[in-house]
C-alpha positions as CSV (number, residue, x, y, z in Angstrom):
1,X,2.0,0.9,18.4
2,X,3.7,3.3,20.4
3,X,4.3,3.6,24.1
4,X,1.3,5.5,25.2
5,X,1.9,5.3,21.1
6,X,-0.8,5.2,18.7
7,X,0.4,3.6,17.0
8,X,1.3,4.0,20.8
9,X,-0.3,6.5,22.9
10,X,1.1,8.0,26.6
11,X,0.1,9.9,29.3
12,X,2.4,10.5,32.3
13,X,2.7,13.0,35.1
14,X,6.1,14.7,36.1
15,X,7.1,16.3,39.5
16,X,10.2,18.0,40.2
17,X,11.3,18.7,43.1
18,X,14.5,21.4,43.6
19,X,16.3,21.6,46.7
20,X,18.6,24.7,47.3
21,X,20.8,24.8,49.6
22,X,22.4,28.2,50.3
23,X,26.1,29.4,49.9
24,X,26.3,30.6,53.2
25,X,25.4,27.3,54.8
26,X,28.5,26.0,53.3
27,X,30.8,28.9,53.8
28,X,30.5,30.9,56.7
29,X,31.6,34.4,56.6
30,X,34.6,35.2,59.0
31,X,33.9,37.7,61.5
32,X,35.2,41.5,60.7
33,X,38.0,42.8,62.7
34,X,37.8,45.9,64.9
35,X,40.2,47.6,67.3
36,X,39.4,46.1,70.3
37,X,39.8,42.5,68.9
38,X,42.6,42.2,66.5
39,X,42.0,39.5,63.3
40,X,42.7,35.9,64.3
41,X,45.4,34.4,62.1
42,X,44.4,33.2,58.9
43,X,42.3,30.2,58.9
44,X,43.0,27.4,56.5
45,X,41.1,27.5,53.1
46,X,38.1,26.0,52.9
47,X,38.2,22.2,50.9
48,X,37.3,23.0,47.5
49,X,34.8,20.4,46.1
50,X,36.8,18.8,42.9
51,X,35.2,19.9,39.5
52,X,32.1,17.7,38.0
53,X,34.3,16.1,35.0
54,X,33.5,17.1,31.8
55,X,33.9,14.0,30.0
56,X,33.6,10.7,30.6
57,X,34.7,8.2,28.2
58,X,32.9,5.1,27.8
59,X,34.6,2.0,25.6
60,X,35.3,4.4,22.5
61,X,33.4,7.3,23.2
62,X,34.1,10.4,24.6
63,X,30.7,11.7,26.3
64,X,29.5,15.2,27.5
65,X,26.8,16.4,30.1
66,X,23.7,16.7,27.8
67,X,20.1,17.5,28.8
68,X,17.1,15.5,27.1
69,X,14.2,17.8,26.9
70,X,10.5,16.3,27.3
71,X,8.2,17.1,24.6
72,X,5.5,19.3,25.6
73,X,6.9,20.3,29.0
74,X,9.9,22.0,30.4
75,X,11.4,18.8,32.0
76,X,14.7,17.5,31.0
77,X,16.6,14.8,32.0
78,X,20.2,14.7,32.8
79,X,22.4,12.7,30.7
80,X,25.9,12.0,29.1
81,X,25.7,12.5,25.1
82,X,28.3,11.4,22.0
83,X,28.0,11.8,18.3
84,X,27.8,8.5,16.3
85,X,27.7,8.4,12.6
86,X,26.7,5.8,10.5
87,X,26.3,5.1,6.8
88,X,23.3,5.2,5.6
89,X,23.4,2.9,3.1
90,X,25.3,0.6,4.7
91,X,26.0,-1.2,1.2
92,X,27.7,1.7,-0.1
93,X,30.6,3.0,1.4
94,X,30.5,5.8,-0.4
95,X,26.9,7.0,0.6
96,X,25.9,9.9,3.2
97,X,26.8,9.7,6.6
98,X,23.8,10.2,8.8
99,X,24.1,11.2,12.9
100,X,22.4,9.4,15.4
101,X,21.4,10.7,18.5
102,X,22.9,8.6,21.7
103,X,22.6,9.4,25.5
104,X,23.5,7.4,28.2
105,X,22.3,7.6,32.0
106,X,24.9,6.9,34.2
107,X,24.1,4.9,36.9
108,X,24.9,6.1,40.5
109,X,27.1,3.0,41.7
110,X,30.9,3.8,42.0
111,X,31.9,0.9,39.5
112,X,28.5,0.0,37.6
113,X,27.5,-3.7,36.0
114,X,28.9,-5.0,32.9
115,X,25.6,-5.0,31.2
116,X,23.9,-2.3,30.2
117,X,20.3,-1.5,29.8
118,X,18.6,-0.6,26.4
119,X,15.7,0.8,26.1
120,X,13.9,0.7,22.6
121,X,11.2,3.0,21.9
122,X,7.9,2.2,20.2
123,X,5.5,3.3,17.7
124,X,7.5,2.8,15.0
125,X,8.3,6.4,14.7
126,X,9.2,7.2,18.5
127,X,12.6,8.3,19.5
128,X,14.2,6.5,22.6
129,X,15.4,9.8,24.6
130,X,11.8,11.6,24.3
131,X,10.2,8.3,25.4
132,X,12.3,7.8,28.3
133,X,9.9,10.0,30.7
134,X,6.8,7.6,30.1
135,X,9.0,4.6,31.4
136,X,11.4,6.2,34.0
137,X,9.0,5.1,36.6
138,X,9.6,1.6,36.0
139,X,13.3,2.0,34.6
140,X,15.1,4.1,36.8
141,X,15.1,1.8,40.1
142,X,17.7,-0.4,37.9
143,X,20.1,3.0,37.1
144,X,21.4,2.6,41.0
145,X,23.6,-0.6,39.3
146,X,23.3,0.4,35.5
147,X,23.9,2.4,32.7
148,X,20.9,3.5,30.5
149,X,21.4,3.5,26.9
150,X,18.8,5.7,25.0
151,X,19.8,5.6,21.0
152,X,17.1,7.2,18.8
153,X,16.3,5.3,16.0
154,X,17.1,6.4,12.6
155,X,14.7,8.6,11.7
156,X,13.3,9.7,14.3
157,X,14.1,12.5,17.2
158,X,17.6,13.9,16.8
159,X,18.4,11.1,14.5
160,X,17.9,12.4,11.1
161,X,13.9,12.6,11.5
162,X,12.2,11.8,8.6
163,X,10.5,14.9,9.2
164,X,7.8,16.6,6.7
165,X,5.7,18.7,9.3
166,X,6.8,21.9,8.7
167,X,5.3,21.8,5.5
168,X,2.3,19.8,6.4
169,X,3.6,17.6,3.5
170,X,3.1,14.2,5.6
171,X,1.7,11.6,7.9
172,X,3.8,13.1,10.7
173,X,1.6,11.4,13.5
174,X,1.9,8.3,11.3
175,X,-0.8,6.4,9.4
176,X,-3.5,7.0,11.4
177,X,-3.4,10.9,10.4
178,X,-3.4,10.7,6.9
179,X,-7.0,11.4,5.1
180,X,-9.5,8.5,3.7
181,X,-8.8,10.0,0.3
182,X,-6.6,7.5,-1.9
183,X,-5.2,10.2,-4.3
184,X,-4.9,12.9,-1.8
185,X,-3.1,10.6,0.4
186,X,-0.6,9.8,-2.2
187,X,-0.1,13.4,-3.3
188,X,0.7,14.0,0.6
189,X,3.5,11.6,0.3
190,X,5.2,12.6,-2.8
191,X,5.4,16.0,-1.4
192,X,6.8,14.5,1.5
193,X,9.5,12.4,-0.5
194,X,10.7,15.6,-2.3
195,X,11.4,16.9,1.0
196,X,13.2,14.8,2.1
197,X,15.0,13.9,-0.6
198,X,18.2,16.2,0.5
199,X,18.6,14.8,3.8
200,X,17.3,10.8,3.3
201,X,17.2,7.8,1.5
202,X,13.7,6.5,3.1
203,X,14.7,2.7,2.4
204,X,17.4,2.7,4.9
205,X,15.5,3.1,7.6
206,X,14.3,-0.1,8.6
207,X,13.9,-2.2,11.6
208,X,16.7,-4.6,10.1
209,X,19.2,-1.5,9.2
210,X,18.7,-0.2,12.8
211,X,19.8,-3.3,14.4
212,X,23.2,-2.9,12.9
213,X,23.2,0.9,14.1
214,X,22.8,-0.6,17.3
215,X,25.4,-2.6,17.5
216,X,28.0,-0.8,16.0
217,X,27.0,1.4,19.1
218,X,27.2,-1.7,22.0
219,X,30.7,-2.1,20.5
220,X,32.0,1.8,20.7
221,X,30.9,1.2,24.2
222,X,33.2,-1.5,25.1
223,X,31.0,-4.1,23.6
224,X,28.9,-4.8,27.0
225,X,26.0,-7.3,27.0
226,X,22.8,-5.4,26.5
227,X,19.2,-5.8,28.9
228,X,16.8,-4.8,26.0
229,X,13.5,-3.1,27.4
230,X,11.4,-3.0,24.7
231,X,8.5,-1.0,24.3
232,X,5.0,-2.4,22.0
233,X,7.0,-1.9,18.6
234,X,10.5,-1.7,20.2
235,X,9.7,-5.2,21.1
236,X,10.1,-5.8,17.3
237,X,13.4,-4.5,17.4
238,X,14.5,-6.1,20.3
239,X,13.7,-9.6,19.2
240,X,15.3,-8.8,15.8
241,X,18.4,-7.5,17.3
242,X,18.8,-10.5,19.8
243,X,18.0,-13.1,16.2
244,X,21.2,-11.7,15.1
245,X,23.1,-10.9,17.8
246,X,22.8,-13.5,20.7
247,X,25.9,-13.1,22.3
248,X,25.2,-9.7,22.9
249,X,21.8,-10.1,24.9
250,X,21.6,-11.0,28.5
251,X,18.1,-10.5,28.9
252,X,14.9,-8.7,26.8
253,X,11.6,-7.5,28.7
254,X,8.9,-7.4,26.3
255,X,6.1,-4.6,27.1
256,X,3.1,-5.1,24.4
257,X,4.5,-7.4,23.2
258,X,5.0,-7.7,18.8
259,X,5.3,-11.5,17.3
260,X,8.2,-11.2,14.6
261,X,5.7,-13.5,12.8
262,X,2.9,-10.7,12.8
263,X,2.1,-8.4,9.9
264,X,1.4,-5.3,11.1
265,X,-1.5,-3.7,10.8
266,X,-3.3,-6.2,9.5
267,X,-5.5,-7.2,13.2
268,X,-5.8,-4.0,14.2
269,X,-9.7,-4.2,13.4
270,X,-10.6,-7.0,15.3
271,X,-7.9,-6.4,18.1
272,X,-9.6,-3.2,18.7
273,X,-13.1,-4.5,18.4
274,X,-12.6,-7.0,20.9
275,X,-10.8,-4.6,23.4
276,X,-14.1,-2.7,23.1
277,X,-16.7,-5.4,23.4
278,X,-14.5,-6.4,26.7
279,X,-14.1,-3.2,28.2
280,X,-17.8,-2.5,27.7
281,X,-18.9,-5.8,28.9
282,X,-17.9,-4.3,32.2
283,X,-20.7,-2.0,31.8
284,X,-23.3,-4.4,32.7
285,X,-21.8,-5.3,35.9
286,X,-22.7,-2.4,37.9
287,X,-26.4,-1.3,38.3
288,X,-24.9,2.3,38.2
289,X,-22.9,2.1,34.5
290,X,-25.9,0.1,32.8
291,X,-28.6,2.2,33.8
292,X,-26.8,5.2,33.0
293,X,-25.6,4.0,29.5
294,X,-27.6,0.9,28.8
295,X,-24.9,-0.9,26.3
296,X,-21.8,1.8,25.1
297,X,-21.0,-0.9,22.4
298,X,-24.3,-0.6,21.1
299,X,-24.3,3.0,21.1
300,X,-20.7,3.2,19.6
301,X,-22.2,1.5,16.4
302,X,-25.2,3.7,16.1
303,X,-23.1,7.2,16.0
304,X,-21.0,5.8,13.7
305,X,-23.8,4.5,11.3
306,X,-25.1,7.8,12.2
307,X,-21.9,9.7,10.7
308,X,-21.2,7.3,8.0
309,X,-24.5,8.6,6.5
310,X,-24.3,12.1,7.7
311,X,-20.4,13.7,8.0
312,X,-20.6,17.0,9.1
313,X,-18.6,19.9,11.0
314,X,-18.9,20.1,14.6
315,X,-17.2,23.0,17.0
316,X,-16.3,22.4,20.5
317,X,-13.4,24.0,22.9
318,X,-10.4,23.5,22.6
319,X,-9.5,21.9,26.1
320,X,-5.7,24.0,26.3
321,X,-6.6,27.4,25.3
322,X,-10.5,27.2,25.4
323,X,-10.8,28.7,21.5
324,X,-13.5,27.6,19.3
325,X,-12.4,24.7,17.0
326,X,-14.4,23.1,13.9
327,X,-13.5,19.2,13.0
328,X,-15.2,17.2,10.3
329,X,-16.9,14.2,12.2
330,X,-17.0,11.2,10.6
331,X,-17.2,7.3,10.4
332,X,-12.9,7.7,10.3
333,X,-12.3,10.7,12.5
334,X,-14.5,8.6,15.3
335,X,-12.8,5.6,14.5
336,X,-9.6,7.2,15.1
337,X,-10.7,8.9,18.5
338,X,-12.0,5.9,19.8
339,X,-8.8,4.0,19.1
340,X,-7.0,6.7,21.1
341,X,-9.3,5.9,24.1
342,X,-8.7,2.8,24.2
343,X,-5.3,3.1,24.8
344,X,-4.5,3.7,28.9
345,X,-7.6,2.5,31.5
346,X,-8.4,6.0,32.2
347,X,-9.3,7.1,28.5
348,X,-11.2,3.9,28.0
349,X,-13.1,4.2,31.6
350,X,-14.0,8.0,30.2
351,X,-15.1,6.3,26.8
352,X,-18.7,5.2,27.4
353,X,-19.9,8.6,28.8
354,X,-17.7,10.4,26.0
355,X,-19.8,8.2,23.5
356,X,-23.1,8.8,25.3
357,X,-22.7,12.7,25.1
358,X,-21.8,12.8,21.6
359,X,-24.8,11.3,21.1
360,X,-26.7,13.2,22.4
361,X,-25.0,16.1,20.6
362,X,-22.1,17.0,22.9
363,X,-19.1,16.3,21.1
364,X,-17.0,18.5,23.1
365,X,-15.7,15.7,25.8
366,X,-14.8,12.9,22.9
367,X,-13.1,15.7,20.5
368,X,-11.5,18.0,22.8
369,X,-9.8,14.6,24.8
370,X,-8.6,13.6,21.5
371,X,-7.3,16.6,20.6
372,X,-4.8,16.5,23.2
373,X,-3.8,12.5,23.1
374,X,-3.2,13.5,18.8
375,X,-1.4,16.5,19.9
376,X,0.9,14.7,21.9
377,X,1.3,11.7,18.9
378,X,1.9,14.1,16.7
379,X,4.9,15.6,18.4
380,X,6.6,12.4,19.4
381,X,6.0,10.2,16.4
382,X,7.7,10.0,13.0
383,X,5.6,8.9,10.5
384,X,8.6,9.1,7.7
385,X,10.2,6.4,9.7
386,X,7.1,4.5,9.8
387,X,5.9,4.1,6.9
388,X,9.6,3.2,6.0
389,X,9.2,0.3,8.3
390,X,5.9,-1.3,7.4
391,X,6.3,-0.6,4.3
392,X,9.7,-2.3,3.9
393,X,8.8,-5.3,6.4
394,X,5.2,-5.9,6.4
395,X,2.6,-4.2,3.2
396,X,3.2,-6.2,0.4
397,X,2.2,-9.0,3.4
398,X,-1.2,-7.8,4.1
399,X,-4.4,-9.5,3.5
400,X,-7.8,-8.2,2.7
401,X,-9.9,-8.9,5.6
402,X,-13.4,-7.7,4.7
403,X,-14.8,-9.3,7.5
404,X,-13.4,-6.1,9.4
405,X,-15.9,-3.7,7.5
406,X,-18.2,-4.2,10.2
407,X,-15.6,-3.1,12.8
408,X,-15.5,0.6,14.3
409,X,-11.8,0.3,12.2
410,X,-13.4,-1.2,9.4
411,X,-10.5,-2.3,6.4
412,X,-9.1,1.5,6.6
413,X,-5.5,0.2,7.8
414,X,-5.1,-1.9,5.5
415,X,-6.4,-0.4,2.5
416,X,-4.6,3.5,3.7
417,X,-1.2,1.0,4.2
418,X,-1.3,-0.7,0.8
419,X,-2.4,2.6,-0.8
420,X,0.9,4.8,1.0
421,X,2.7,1.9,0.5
422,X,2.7,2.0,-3.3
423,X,3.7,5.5,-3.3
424,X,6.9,5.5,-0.1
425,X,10.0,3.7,-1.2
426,X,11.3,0.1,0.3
427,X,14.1,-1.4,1.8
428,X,14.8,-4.9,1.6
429,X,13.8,-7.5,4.2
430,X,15.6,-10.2,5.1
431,X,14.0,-13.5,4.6
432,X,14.2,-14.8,7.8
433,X,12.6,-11.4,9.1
434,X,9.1,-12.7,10.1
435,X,10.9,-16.0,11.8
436,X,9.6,-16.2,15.3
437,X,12.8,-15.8,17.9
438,X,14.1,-18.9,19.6
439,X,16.7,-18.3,22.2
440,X,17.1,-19.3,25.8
441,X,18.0,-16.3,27.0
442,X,15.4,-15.3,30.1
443,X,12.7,-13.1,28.7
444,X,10.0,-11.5,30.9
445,X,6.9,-10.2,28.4
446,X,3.9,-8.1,29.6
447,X,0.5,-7.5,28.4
448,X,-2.3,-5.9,29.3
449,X,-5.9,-7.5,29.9
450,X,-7.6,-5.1,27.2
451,X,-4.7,-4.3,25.3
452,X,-6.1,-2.8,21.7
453,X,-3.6,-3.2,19.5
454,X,-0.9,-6.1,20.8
455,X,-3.4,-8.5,23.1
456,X,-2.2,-11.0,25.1
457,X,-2.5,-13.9,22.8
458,X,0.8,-11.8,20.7
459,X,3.1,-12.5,23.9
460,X,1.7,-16.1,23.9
461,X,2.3,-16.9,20.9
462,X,6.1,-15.3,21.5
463,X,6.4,-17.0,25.0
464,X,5.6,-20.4,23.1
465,X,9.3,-20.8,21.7
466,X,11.5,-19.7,24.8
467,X,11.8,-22.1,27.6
468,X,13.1,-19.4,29.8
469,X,10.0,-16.8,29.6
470,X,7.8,-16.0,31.6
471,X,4.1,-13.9,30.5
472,X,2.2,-11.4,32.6
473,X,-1.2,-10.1,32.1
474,X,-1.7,-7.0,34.6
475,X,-5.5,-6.8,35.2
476,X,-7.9,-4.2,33.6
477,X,-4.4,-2.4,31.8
478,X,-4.2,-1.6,28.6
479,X,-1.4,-0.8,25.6
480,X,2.0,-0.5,27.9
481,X,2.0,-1.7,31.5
482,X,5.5,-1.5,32.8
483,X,4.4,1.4,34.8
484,X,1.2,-0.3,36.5
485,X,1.1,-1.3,40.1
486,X,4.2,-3.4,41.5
487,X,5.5,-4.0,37.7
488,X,8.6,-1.7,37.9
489,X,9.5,-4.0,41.2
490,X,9.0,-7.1,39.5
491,X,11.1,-5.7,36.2
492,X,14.1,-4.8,38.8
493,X,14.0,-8.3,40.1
494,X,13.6,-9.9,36.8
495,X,17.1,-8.4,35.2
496,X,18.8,-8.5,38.8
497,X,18.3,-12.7,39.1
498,X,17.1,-14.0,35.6
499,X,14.9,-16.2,37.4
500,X,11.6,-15.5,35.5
501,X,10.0,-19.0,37.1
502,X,10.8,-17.5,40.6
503,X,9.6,-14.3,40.5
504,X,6.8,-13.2,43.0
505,X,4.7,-11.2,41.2
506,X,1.4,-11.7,44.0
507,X,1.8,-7.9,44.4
508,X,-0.1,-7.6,41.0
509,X,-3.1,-9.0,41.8
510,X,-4.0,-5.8,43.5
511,X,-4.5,-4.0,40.0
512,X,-8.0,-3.8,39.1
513,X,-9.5,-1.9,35.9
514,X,-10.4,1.5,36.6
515,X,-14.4,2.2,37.4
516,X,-15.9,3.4,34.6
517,X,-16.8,7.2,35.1
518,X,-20.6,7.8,35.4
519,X,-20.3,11.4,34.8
520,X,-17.8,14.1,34.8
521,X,-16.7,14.0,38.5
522,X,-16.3,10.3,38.2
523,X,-17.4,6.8,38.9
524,X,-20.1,5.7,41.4
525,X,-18.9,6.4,44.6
């Protein structure tokens, strides 16, 4: 479940804008001398702006100017960065010590709040400083008061990644890439264990096991209370880490939101299925969208009983560099693609007419789409790190549901989790794990109306045991909404007061789902 996550999937846009201003405007050049007008006595020397420090020490950490680079673009983001080491077994004194990538945004205010905002990255298998750009929209309004802490979990980005990519030895987009083979899928994952064998031990790197990394962090910063912004499965960790450490929490916002009581993986079916049916319900609606498509649910079943007796190679462009690329379709590789769409309200408005052209024998549109949205998953999720999670926390959990195998996901989650699962090594859970969290500390949780993988109902059921919460559904959004509309005002206001009963949140009524598009140059006008 990742943000924009695919587990978590995300699509953002970046401007920067660079403003020069020349030497010269700041230091005028002194006229020359000449004979007839002798050189005027020497004029003071021009103030000197002080040197940017260097450090800046925060609690018990000595931090540097560090620059978080974007994935897939040239964009950075400014920061101040400190080594941190932890055990990694933290049983065993006498185990490796792992690093952990931290950054932390400094907030432009000359003497900044006490409390510090956290944000926690989703998936699992997403690293907190790559994520930041996909929630900086909504985040950065509350750095003018606050520091930003961005701590990738362990295992993932520059926190000892459970990487096996290089060797193509592993689900490194997580779970959803590995193949519907059982024995092929375990030889991927040995071959990914011996890798890995050098550099980690995959049991500790849990949701449970992170929580302690991050507070052995909060309290080499000077121990300040912590605003956790968690993000689909970083709502997971930020409801474990507030179980165990009240005292530390002043606030959590829960985006997509995960019930500590959930198993995951196991609804994933039918929480797709139903995004579907809703989104194509819309359809029918306008005279435009159902005389152009009839019903796109209908037609979504009948390519894939099409493929599911008939696999076979396709070629289409490849939408970045326009080369000819041949994919196996299938029952799965649809399955997967249409999960993708169904992420953000643009893929899903683009996912009736993607469905009606490959029916017709265009696949180009559906495949070369989803070519970028796995390209980007691939290169910003750990699938190491997640398998260590579910595995540890949530497989030997999961239920055969075969009243999913009429679904587009059909029972392949669960059987490809239980199948992995018996092959990737465990970490222990602790027995109060899947306990739902009961604080009174003001929470704010967000959903979105067609959410496919953590629907409304999830924050419900979280909202049902805090009697300071407060849910939001955004209108026509999908998987991730903090971004959407007026949200990232109503967030600010949210962790400034702590007054989720009083917030006015009219400003999202605006949002509306986005028109489906009738054909490539959009919807009906």
């Amino acid at each position: 479940m990742a943000s924009k996550g695919r587990t978590s999937l995300r699509i953002a846009m970046a401007i920067v804008i660079v403003v020069a201003l020349g030497w010269r405007h700041f230091h005028p050049q002194e006229p020359e001398a000449t004979g007839d007008h002798p050189p005027a006595a020497a004029a003071a020397p021009a103030a000197v702006a002080p040197a940017k420090p260097q450090t800046w020490r925060l609690g018990s950490l000595t931090l540097t100017p560090c620059e978080l680079s974007e994935p897939n673009s040239g964009l950075s983001t400014a920061a101040w960065c400190a080594p941190f080491e932890v055990p990694e077994n933290r049983d065993d004194p006498h185990s490796r010590t792992i690093h952990l990538k931290l950054a932390v945004l400094r907030s432009s205010a000359q003497v900044a709040s006490r409390d510090m905002l956290v944000m926690l990255a989703g998936g699992p298998g997403q690293a907190a400083t790559e994520s930041w750009p996909a929630v900086s929209t909504a985040l950065s309004p509350l750095t003018a008061h606050r520091h930003v802490l961005l701590l990738d979990q362990r295992g993932t980005g520059g926190s000892n990644p459970l990487t096996c990519k290089d060797e193509g030895a592993g689900p490194e987009g997580g779970v959803d890439d590995l193949q519907s083979h059982p024995e092929k899928e375990r030889e991927q994952i040995q071959r990914c264990l011996k890798l890995l064998a050098d550099k980690a031990d995959p049991r500790f790197y849990t949701t449970s096991v992170a929580v302690q990394d991050l507070e052995d962090v909060r309290k080499a910063l000077g121990s300040p209370t912590f605003d956790l912004v968690g993000v689909s499965y970083g709502t997971r960790m930020a409801q474990q880490y507030a179980m165990r450490h009240p005292e530390a929490v002043r606030s959590l916002v829960l985006d997509g939101v995960v019930p500590n009581e959930l198993v995951l993986g196991e609804d994933f079916a039918q929480n797709l299925d139903d995004a579907l049916k809703a989104q194509f319900a819309r359809c029918a609606t306008t005279d435009a969208c159902r005389k152009r498509f009839n019903d796109p649910y209908q037609t979504l079943y009948q390519l894939r009983d099409a493929l599911r007796a008939n696999p076979h190679m396709v070629s289409f462009r490849d939408p970045q560099n326009y080369q000819t690329v041949q994919r196996m379709l299938s029952e799965a590789s649809l399955a997967s693609v249409v999960r993708m769409f169904a992420y953000t309200p643009l893929t899903s408005a683009l996912l009736p007419l993607s469905i009606d052209a490959a029916a017709h024998g265009d696949v180009g549109p559906l495949l070369g789409q989803a070519k970028l949205l796995s390209g980007d998953l691939s290169d910003t999720m750990n699938g190491g790190m997640q398998l260590s999670v579910i595995c540890s926390e949530d497989a030997d959990l999961l239920t055969a549901r075969p009243q999913d195998a009429h679904t587009i996901l059909g029972t392949r989650m669960i059987d490809t989790l239980k199948n992995v699962c018996s092959v990737w090594p465990k970490g222990t859970r602790p027995d109060d794990f899947h306990q739902p969290l009961k604080t009174d500390k003001p929470v704010l949780l967000l959903s979105g109306q067609y959410d496919p993988v953590t629907p409304p109902r999830y924050a419900e059921q979280v909202a049902s045991n805090l009697p300071r919460s407060r849910h939001l559904v955004l209108t026509g959004q999908g998987h991730n909404v903090m971004n959407a509309g007026c949200a990232p005002q109503v967030i600010k206001h949210f962790i400034e007061d702590l007054n989720p009963a009083a917030l006015n949140v009219k400003c999202l009524d605006r949002l509306q789902p986005t028109p489906m598009f009738i054909d490539f140059n959009g919807a009906e006008p």
